[in-house]
C-alpha positions in Angstrom: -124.9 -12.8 -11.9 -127.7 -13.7 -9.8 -125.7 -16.3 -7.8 -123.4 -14.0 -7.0 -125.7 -11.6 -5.6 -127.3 -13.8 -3.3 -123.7 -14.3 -1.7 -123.3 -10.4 -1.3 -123.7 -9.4 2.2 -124.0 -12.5 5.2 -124.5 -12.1 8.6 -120.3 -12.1 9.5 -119.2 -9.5 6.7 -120.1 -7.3 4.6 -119.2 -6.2 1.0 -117.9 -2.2 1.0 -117.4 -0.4 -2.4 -114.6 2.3 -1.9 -114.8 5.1 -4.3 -111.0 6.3 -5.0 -109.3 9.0 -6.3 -108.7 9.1 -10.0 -104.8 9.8 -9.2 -101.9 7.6 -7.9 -103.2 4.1 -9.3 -100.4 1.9 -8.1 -100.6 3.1 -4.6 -103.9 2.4 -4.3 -103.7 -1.5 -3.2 -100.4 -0.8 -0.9 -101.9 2.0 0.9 -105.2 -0.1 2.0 -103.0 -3.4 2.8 -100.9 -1.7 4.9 -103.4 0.2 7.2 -105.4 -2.7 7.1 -102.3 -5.2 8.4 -101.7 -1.4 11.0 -105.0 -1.8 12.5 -105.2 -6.0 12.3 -108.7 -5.4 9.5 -109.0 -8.5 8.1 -110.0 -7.4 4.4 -111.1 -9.9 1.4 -110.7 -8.6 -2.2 -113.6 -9.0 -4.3 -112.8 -6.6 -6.9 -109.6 -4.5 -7.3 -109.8 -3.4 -11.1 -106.2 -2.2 -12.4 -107.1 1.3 -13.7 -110.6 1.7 -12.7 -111.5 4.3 -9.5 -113.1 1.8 -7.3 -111.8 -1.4 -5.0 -114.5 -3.5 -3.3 -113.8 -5.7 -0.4 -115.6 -7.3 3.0 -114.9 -6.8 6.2 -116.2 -7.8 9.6 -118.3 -4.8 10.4 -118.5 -0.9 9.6 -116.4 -0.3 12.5 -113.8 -1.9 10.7 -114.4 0.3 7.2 -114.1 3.4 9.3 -110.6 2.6 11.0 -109.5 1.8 7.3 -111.1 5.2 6.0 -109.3 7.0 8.9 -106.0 6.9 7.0 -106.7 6.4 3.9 -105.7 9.2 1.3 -106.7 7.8 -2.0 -110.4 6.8 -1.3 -112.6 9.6 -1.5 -115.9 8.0 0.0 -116.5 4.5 1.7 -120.1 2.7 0.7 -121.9 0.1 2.2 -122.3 -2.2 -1.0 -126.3 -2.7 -1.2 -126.4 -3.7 -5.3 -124.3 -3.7 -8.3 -125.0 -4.8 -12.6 -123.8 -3.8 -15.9 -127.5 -2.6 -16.5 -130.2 -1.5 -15.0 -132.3 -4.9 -14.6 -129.5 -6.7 -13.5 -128.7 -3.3 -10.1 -132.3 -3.9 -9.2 -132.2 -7.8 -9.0 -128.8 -7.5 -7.1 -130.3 -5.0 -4.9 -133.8 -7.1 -4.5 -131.6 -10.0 -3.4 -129.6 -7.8 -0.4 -130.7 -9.0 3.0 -133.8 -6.9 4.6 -132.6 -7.1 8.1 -129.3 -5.4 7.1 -131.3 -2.6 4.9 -134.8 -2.0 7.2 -133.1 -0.3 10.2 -131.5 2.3 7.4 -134.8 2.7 6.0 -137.1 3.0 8.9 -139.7 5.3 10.0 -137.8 7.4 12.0 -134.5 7.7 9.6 -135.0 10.4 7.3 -133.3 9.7 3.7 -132.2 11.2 0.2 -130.9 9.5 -2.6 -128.2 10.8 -4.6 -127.0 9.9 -8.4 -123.5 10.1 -9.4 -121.9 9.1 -12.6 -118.0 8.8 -13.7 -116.9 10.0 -17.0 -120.5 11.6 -18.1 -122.8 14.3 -17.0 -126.5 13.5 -16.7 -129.1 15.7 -16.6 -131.5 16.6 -13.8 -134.6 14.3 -15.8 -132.0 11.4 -16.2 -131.4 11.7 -12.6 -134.9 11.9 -11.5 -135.6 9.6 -13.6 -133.0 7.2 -12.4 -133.9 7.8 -8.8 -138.1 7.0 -9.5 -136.6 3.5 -10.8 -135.7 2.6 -7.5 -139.1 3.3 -5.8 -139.3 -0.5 -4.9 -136.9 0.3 -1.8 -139.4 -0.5 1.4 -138.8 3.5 2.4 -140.6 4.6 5.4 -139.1 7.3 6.4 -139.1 11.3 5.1 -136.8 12.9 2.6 -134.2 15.2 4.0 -132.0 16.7 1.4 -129.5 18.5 3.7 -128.8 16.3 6.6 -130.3 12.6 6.0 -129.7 9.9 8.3 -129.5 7.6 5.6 -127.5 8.4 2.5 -128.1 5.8 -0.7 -125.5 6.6 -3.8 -126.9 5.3 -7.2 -123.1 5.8 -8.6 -122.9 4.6 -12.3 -119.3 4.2 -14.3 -118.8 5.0 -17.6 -115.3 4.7 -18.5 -112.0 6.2 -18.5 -112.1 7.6 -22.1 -113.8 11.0 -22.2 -113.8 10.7 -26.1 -115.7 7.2 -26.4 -118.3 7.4 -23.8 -120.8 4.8 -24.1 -124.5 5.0 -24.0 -125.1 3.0 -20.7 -122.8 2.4 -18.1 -120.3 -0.2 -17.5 -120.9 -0.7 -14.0 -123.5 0.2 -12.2 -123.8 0.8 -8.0 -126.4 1.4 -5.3 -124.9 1.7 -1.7 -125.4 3.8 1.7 -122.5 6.4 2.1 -120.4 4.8 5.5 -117.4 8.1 5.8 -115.4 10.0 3.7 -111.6 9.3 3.6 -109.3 11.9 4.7 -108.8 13.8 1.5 -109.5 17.0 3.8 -105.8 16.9 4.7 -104.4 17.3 1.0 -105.7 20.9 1.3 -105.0 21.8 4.9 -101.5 20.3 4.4 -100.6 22.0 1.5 -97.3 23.3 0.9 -99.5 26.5 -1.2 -100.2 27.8 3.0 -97.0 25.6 4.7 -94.2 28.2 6.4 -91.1 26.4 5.3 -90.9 24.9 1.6 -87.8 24.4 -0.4 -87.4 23.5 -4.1 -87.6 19.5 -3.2 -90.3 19.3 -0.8 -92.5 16.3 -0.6 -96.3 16.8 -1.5 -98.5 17.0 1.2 -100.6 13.5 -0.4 -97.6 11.8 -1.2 -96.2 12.4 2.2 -99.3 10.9 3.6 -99.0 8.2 1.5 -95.4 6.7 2.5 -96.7 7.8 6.2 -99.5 5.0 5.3 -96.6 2.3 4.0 -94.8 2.5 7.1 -98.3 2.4 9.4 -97.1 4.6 11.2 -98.9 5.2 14.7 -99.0 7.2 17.9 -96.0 6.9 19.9 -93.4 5.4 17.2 -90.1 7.1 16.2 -90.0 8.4 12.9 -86.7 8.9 11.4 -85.7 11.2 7.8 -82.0 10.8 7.2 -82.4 13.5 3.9 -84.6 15.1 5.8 -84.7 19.0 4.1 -87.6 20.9 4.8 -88.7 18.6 6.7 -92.3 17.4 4.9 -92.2 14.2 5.5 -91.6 14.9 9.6 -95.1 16.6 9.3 -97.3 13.8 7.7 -95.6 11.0 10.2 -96.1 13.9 13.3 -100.1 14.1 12.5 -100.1 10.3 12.7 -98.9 10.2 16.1 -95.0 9.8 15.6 -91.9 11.1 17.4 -90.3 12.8 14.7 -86.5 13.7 14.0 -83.9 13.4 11.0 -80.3 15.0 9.4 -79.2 16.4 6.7 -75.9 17.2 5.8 -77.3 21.0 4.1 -76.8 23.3 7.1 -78.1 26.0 5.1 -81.6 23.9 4.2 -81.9 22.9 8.2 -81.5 26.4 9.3 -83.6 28.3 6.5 -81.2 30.2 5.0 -81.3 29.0 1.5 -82.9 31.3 -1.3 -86.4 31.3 -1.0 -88.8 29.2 -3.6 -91.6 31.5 -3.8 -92.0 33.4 -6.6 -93.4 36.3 -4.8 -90.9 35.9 -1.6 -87.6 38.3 -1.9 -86.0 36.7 1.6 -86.9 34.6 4.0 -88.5 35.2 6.7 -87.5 35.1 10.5 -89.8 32.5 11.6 -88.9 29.8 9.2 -87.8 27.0 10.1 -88.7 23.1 9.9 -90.1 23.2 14.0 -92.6 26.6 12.6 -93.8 23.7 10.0 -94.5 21.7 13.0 -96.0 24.2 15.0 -98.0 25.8 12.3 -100.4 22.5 12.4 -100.3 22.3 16.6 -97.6 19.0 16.4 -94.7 21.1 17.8 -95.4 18.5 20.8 -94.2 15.8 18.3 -90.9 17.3 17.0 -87.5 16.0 18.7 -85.2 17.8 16.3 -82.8 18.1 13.0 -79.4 17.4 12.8 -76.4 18.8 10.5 -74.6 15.2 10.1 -73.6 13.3 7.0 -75.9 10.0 6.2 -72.2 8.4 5.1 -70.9 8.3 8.3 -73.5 7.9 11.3 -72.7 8.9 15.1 -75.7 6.3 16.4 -75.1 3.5 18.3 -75.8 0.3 16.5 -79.1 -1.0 18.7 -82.9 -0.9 17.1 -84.9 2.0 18.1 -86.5 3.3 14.7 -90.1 2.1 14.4 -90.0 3.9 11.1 -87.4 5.4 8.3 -89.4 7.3 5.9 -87.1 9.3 3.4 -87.1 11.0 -0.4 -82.8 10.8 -1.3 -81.7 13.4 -3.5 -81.6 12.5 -7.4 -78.7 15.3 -8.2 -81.3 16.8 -10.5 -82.5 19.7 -8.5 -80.1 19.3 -5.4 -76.9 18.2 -5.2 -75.9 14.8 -3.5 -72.7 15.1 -1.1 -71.2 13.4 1.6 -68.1 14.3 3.8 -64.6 13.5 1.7 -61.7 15.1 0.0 -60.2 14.2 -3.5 -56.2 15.7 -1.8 -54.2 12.8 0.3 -52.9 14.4 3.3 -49.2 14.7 3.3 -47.3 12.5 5.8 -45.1 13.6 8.6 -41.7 12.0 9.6 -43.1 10.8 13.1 -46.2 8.8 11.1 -48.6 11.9 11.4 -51.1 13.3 9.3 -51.6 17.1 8.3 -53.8 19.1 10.4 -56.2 21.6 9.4 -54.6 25.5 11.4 -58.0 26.7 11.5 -59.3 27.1 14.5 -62.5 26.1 12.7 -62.7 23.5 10.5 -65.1 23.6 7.7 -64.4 19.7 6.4 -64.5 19.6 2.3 -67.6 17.6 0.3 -67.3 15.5 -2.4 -70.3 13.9 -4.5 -72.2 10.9 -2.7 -73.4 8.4 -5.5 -76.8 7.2 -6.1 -75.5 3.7 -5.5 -73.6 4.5 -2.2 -76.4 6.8 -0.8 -79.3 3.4 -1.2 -76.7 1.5 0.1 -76.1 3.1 3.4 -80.0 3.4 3.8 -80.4 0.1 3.6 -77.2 -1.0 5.9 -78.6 1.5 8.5 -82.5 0.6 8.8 -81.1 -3.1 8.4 -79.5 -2.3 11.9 -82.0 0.6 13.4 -85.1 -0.8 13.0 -86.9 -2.8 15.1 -88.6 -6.6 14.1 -91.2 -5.4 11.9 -90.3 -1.8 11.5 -90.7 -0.7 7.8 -88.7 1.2 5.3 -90.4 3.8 2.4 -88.0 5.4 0.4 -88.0 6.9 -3.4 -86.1 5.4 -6.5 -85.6 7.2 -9.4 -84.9 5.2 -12.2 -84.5 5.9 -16.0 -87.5 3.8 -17.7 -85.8 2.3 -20.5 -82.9 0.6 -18.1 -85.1 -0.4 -15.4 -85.7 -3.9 -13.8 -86.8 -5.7 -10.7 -83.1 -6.8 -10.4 -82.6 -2.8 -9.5 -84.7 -3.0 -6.8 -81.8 -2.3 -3.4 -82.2 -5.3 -0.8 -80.8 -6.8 2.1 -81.1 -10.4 4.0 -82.7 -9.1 6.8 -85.4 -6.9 4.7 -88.0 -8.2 3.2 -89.7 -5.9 -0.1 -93.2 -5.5 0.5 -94.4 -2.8 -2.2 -92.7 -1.3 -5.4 -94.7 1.0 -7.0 -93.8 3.7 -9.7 -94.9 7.2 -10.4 -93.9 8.9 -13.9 -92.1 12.2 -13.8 -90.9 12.4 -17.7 -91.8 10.6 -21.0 -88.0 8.9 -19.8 -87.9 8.6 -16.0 -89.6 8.2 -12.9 -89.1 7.2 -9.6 -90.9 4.4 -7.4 -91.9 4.0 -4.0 -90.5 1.2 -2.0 -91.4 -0.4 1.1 -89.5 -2.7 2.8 -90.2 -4.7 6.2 -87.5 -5.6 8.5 -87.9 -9.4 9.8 -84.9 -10.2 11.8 -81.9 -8.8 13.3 -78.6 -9.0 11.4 -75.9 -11.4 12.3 -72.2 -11.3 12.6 -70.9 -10.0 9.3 -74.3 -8.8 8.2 -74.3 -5.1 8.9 -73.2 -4.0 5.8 -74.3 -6.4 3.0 -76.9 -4.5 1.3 -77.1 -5.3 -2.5 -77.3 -1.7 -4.9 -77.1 -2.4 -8.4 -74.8 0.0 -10.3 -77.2 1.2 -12.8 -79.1 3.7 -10.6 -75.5 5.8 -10.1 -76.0 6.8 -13.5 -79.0 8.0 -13.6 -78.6 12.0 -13.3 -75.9 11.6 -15.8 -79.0 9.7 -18.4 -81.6 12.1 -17.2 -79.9 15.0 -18.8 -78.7 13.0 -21.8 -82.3 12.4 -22.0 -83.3 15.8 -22.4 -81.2 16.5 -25.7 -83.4 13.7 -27.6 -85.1 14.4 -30.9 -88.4 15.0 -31.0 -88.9 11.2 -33.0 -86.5 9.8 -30.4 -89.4 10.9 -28.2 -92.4 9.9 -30.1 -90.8 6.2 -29.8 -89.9 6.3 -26.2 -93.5 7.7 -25.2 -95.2 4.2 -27.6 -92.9 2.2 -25.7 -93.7 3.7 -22.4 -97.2 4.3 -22.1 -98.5 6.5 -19.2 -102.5 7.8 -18.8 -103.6 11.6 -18.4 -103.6 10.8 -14.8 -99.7 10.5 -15.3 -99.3 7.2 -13.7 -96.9 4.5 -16.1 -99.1 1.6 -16.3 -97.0 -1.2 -15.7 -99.3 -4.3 -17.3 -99.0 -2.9 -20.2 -95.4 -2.4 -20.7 -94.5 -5.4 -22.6 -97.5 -5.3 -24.8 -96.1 -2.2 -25.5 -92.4 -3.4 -26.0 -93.8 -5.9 -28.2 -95.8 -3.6 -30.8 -93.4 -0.4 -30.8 -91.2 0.7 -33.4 -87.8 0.8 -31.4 -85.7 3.7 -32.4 -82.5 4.9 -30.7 -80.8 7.5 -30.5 -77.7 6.8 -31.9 -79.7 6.3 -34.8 -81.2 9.1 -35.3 -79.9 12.6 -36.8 -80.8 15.7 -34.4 -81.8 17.7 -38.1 -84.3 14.8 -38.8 -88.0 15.9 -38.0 -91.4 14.5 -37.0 -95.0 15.3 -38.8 -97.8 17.2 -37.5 -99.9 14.3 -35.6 -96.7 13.5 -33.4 -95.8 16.7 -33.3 -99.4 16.9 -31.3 -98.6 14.3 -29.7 -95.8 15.6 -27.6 -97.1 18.5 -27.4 -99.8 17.3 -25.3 -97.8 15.4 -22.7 -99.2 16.4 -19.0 -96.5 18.8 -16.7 -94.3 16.7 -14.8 -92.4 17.5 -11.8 -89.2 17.7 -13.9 -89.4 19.8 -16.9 -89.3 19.0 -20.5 -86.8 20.7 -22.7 -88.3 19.9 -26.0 -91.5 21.0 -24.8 -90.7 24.1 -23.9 -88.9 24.5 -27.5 -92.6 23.2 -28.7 -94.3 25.7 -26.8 -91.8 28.6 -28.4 -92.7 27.6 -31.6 -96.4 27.5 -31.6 -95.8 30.9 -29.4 -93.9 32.4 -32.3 -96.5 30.8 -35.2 -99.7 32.5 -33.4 -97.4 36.0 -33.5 -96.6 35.5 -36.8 -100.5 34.8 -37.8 -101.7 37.8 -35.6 -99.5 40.2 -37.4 -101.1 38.9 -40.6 -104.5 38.9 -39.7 -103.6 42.4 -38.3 -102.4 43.6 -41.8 -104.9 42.2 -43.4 -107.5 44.1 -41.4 -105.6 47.4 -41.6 -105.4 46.7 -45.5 -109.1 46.0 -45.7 -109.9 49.4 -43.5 -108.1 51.6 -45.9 -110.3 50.1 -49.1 -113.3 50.6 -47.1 -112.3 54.1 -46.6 -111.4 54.8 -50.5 -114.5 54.2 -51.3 -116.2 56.1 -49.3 -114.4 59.1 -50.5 -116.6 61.0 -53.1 -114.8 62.6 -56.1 
């Protein structure tokens, strides 16, 4: 341990601990690389746990830390890394061992200070702080306290876990570091779509939206496209970065705002909705090109590069439905060769539904051709959990996959974000070669199957599925999973068959997703209809007990 401490900080870099948010796991790594690659950071990892919330890695200078904390969405606060042990002796020798002439200047006379305490997974009392702050009275301090608005910040942040049930007595990890800058988890609340002017039933949150905007590094001046562009979230993360911003959708009414409103409290919409109002509601109106009514099957572009970014969210079928210009009827034939006309002086043309498989497939043929050398692609995949593989993953020869990473939406499905990172032009014969496996065209038909499972059917699924509180499926630890779980499917299994009361809690416990849960909802009816039952009784019982009581009191 000691060795390592003496290599903590030299005089060309400097270790940073970045505190993250306890949401989003697997995005974590991909958001950091790319705005680190956007801003040409050169980063080394020293310690990127797989489920714990903290990353630490060097870089150059604190310049550099505060470009990278600039975009960042999933790091809450950025330290300078002064000290770290899995108990108390070993923090202080680590901290001992950090160079002076990097910590005097912070500590000086004329720098006022405070020191904070901050632990993860346990509250500690105002002694145990004080107590742990007195500990590090070795620190050469010169300067005088100021509580409210230090000059130097030092964060004694101590880590006890993930499991809120099995917290141990001292911490696992232990750090001491000076606060650098906060990331920019301000924006999840100004960009909310709770205050947002234009929302529909699909719209992307305001995090997540940041997010892909991070994956595609997008920066000031480059041209943002949304081909399934809807209310037009997306538009608004990529705008505040600095993008031109424009898109289609082949839903006039969605484009124009005259779909039913999502609100609970809103009866209508209003006049002023509309995807530029989203725009203009946070001053990026400047940013916003336009929408178009088009069909993503059939493109009017020309076929050059222009896209510096194509950030999208298809439709699954699950809450919208995916069409495309086409008609089922053949035209009839005229003697002269001709086809049948439409009479209408208007013509409205007919829809027919755009598969999952063909809808990936022209995304990929068109940024394969739209986007310039380096341009990236960040698009969602839903996929059904038990069917999914790498193999599923869309690509194309001119498209290299940078980042897949998943987020759970049911005990049976999620979807995963992928980045992709275009590397040359296409050749002759290469427009339209992108490879889709068939299995994801299925997948609204198995998502609704899925919802008619037996409450067993999903006590197996969820042991061989694993996902934490914070609703993230933990990849790693999949096939250890597989491995262990009892297998049952549901073919298998009679619907009349039932499950005992520690499953039963089980299930019952799953998190919301973004996609409800029939059987849960049945679960909740029950339990709702066992406390009635109970409070009638306990409501006899007391009117029962009432009218003894007032027998006896009764003199003859």
């Amino acid at each position: 341990m000691m060795a390592a401490t003496s290599t903590m900080c030299t005089q060309t870099t400097r270790r940073y601990l970045l505190w993250c948010a306890n949401e989003h796991i697997e995005f974590r790594l991909p958001e950091l690389e790319s705005i680190a690659l956007m801003f040409n950071i050169p980063i080394t990892w020293i310690d990127k746990p797989k489920e714990d919330p903290y990353v630490i890695l060097e870089m150059n200078s604190e310049n550099d830390a505060r470009k990278l904390m600039s975009r960042s969405m999933l790091v809450r606060s950025c330290f300078e890394l002064w000290g770290q042990g899995e108990n108390e002796a070993e923090l202080h020798a680590s901290v001992k061992s950090f160079p002076n002439n990097l910590m005097k200047p912070h500590l000086a006379k004329e720098k006022t200070f405070k020191v904070r305490v901050e632990s993860f997974n346990k509250t500690l009392s105002i002694s145990e702080k004080l107590k742990k702050i007195e500990s590090l009275s070795f620190l050469p301090f010169e300067g005088s306290v100021n509580l409210k608005k230090a000059d130097t910040c030092l964060h004694l942040i101590e880590y006890y876990g993930l499991q809120p049930n099995e917290v141990p007595i001292i911490p696992f990890k232990s750090f001491l570091g000076r606060w650098v800058v906060e990331g920019q988890r301000e924006l999840i609340d100004k960009f909310s779509l709770k205050r947002r002017t234009y929302i529909g039933s699909t719209s992307m949150d305001a995090q997540l939206a940041f997010i892909m905007s991070n994956c595609a590094q997008v920066q000031p001046g480059h041209v943002v496209v949304d081909p399934f562009v809807g209310t037009g979230s997306i538009l608004v993360s990529a705008a505040h970065c600095g993008a031109y911003v424009w898109g289609w959708d082949i839903d006039y009414l969605t484009l124009h705002a005259r779909t039913k409103p999502t609100r609970h409290s809103q009866k209508q919409r209003q006049a002023g909705e509309s995807i530029f109002s989203n725009l203009k509601q946070y001053g990026l109106e400047h940013q916003y090109v336009d929408v178009v009514v088009m069909d993503n099957a059939r493109p009017c572009w020309r076929g050059v590069p222009y896209v510096d970014a194509i950030i999208t969210d298809p439709p699954y079928g699950i809450r919208e439905s995916i069409e495309c210009v086409g008609s089922l009827k053949v035209p009839k034939d005229f003697e002269d060769g001709s086809k049948q006309q439409s009479s209408s002086a208007h013509h409205f043309p007919s829809k027919i539904t755009y598969s999952l498989s063909d809808i990936f497939r022209d995304l990929i043929n068109f940024a394969a051709i739209h986007l310039v050398i380096g341009g990236r692609l960040v698009f969602w995949l839903p996929v059904f959990r038990e069917d999914y593989h790498e193999s599923m993953i869309p690509s194309h020869p001119c498209l290299e996959l940078l980042f897949n990473s998943e987020q759970v939406l049911t005990v049976h499905s999620s979807r995963r974000l992928v980045t992709f990172c275009k590397t040359r032009h296409p050749q002759e014969g290469e427009t339209a070669t992108a490879q889709v496996t068939d299995l994801t065209a299925s997948f609204r038909e198995k998502f609704f199957q899925a919802s008619l499972m037996t409450k067993q059917e999903r006590a197996s699924m969820k042991s061989r599925f694993p996902r934490d509180k914070r609703g993230q499926g933990l990849g790693y630890r999949l096939l250890e999973a597989q491995n262990n779980a009892k297998i049952i499917k549901m073919d298998d299994v009679p619907e009349s068959e039932t499950i005992n009361r520690d499953e039963r809690q089980t299930i019952s416990q799953e998190p919301n997703t973004d996609i409800e849960d029939l059987s849960c909802l049945e679960e909740t009816a029950e339990t709702d209809g066992l406390r009635k039952v109970q409070r009638n009784n306990t409501d006899s019982e007391k009117e029962e007990n009432f009218k003894d009581a007032k027998n006896k009191s009764v003199t003859p």
